[in-house]
N, C-alpha and C positions, 0 to 999 in steps of 0.2 A: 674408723669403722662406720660412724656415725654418717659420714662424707659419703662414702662409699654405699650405705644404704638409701641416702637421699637421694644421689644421683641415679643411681637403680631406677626409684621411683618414679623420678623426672623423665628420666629416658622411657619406661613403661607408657607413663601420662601421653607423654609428647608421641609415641608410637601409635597409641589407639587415638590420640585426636585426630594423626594423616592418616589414620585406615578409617574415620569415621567419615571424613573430608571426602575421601578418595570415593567413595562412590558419587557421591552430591556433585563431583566433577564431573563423573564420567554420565551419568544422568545429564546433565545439562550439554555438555555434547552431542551425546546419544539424539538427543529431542532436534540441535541445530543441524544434527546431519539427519532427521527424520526431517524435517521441515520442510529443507533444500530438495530432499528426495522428491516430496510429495509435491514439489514445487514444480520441478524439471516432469514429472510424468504429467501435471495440468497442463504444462506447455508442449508437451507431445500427444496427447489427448485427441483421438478422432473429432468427437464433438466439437465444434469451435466453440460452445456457449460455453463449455469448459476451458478451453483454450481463454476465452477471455476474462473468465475469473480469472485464471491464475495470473495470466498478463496483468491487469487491472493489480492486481495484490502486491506485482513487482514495485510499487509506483512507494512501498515501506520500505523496501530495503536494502540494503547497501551495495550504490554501482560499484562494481566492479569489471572489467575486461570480460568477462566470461557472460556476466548479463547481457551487457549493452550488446554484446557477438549472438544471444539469443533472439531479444529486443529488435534487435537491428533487421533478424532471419523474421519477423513478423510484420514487418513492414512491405515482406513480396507477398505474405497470404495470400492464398485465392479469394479468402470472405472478407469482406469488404467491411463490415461490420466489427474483425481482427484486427485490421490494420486499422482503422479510427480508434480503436481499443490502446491499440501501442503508442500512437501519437499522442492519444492522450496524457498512458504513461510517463512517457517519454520528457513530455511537459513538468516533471515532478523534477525531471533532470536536469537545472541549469548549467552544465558544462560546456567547455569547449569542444569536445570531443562527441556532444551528442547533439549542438548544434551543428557538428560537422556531418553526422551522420542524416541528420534532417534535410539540410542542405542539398545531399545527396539526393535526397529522396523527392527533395523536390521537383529536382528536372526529369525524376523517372515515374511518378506517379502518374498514371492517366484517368483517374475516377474523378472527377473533380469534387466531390464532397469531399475523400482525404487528402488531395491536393491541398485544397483550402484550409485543412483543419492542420496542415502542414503550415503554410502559411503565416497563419493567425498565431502559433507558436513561436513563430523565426521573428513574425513583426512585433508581435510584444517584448519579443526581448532585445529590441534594437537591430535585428540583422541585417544588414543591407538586401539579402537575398529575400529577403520574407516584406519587406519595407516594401521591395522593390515588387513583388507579386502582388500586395494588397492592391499599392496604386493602378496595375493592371486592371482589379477586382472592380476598384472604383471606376475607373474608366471604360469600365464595357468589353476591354480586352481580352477576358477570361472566365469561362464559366465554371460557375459555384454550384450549378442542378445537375444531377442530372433523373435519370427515370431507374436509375438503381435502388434509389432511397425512398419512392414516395411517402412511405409512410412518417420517416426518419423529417421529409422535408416540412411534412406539417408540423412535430412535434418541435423544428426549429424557429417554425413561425411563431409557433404560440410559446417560448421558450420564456421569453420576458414579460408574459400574463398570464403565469400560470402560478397555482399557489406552492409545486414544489419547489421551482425553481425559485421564488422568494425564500423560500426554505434554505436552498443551497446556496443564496447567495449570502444568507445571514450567517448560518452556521462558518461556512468555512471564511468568517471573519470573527464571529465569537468562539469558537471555539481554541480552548488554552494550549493551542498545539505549542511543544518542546523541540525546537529546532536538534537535529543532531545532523551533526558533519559526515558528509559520506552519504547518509543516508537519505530516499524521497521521500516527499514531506505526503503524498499518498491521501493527498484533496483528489485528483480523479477517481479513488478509490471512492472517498467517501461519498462523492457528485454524484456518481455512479448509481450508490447505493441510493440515495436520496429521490434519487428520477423513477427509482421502480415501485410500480405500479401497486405492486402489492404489500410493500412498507405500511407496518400496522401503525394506528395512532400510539399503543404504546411502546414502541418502538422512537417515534417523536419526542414522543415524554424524555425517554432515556438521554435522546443528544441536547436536549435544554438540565437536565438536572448534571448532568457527569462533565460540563463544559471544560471542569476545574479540578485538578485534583486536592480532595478531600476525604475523610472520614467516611463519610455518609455516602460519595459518588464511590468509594471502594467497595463498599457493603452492598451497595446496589449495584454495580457493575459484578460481582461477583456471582450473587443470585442471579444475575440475569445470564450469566455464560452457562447455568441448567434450564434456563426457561423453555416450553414445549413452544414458543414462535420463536422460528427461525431467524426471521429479522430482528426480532430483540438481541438472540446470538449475535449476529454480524455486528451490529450496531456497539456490542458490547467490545466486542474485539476491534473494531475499528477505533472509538475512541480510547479504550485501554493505550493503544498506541501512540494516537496523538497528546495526549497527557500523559504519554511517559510513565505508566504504572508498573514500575518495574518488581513492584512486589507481589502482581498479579501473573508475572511471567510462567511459573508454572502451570497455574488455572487455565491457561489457554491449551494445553496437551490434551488434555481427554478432547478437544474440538477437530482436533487432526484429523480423528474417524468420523466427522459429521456427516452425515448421508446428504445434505447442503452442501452443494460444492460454491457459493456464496456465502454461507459462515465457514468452512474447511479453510478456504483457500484464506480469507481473511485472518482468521485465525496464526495460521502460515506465516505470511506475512509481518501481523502483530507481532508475532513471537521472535521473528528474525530480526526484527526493527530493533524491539527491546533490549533482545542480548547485546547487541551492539550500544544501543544506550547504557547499558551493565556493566561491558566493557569499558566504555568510555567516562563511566563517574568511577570505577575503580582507578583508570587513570587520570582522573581530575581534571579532566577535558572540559565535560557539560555540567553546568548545573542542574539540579533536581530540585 
């Protein structure tokens, strides 16, 4: 009788812990199929500045066929400024499959600033085709200007004497990025972020204190995903990603409706990266 009561019990217990379980599941889906959504409408988005948010955000999370088939559709953009967006992305992508696609893209591009920014992708990562366009570059063969970009062209003159870009060149070397498999490692997100103009000082602060994850960079990264400056937001969510905060994954949802479609989208992003890092130390994959 005794048996028979316990087990009762046990089966009771064990009943309400999968029905306590079972929503915490279906929430955490709910959020990766909100994510995805909100992803796929930034990429069909009129505005391109939006378009390129959300593009830019692809650069966290996990290629798969279905991206790199969207990715790939952004590299015929009409705005020119879309297509440098994707290449950059694209950049976060070491594969064969999306050098193959650059490749592609090489002999069909005629802008020559994304030409080039084609290029400089293929050649650093050893491609004979991108090797083979620089030496063009260098030899006078190919041009890198044109009068599409003026403004773009100055800001690449002064690119390597200016105080952001020491900025961007340090951070996305100090910064404690957490490798994970599958997924872009989402520096042109952060480059990105870093170049614009209106990035607060403390906003700065933020990417030198949270380099690492700790104690202290959680508590502050967490405060700062309500902060009334936006770029503190982004900032927060962009590095939550790259240090792997996977105990901050759900703080990032209320940022979904940010009226910022530069922390939104990041946000997005972050979130998709993480699950995947969630996944991945359940299965013992990555370390944390």
């Amino acid at each position: 009788m005794r048996s028979l009561i316990a087990l009762g019990v046990l089966s009771l217990v064990s009943f309400r812990t999968a029905a306590q379980l079972q929503p915490a599941n279906n929430n955490t889906e709910s959020a990766v199929d909100r994510a995805r959504t909100l992803l796929n409408e930034g990429f069909d988005d009129g505005d391109y500045t939006v378009r390129i948010q959300a593009i830019t955000s692809a650069g966290m999370v996990k290629k798969d066929d279905a991206l790199l088939h969207r990715l790939q559709g952004f590299l015929a953009d009409k705005n020119v400024q879309v297509r440098l967006a994707t290449v950059q992305t694209l950049s976060d992508f070491h594969t064969p499959d999306v050098a193959a696609v650059l490749r592609e893209d090489l002999n069909k591009e005629e802008t020559p600033e994304v030409w080039f920014a084609v290029a400089k992708v293929l050649g650093t990562w050893g491609d004979p085709g991108g090797t083979k366009a620089l030496i063009n570059v260098y030899d006078r063969n190919h041009k890198t200007r044109s009068g599409v970009l003026k403004r773009e062209e100055r800001n690449v003159k002064n690119q390597f004497h200016s105080t952001p870009s020491a900025v961007v060149f340090i951070v996305s070397r100090g910064v404690g990025y957490v490798p994970v498999p599958g997924a872009g490692e989402g520096f042109s997100a952060i480059s990105s972020l870093l170049r614009d103009p209106a990035i607060s000082d403390r906003a700065s602060v933020l990417l030198i204190l949270c380099r690492k994850k700790t104690r202290t960079s959680e508590k502050l990264l967490r405060r700062s995903l309500k902060d009334d400056d936006w770029s503190v937001r982004a900032v927060a969510a962009q590095m939550i990603a790259h240090t792997a905060q996977t105990d901050l994954l759900d703080a990032l949802i209320p940022l979904f409706d940010d009226k910022n479609e530069k922390v939104r989208f990041r946000a997005v992003g972050a979130y998709l990266h993480l699950n995947l890092v969630a996944k991945q130390m359940e299965a013992g994959t990555t370390r944390h």
